[in-house]
N, C-alpha and C positions, 0 to 999 in steps of 0.2 A: 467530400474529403473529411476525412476525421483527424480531431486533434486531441493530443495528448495532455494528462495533466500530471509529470510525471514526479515524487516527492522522495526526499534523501532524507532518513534516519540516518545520522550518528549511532553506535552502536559502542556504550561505557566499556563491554565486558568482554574485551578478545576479537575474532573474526568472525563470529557468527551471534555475539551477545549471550547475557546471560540465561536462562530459561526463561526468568521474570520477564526478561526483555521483549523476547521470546512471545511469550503467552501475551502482555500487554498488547505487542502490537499484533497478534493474531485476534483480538477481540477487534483493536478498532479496524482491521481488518471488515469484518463482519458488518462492523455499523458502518463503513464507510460503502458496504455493496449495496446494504438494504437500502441506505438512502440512494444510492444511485439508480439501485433497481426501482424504488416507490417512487420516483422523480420523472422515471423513464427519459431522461438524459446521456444513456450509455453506459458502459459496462467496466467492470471492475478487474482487470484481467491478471491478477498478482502480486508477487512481491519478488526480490531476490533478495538474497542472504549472504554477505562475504565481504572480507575485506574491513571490516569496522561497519560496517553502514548495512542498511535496510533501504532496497528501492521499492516503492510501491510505484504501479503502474495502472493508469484509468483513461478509459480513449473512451470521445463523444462526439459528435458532430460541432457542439458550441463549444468546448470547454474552458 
């Protein structure tokens, strides 16, 4: 069974934030896969965009 670890961005800048907003959280995007991928604990499976907020999404066996 896999478990979730799933996290809620606020978003300053409208419904989908500003570019900066934007660009910031698509790097730690990045570092948040590599380390999951270099950990081999499970995978990194997105984001969603809307509403005010940022959901990021990470499913693993332990998490």
């Amino acid at each position: 069974m896999e478990q979730a670890v799933i996290v809620y961005l606020p978003l300053k800048d409208g419904q989908f934030g500003a570019s900066q907003e934007r660009e910031s959280i698509y790097a730690l995007e990045d570092r948040l896969e590599k380390a999951i991928e270099d950990a081999s604990v499970g995978e990194f499976d997105g984001d969603l965009f809307g509403e005010g907020e940022c959901i990021l999404y990470m499913y693993g066996p332990n998490a």
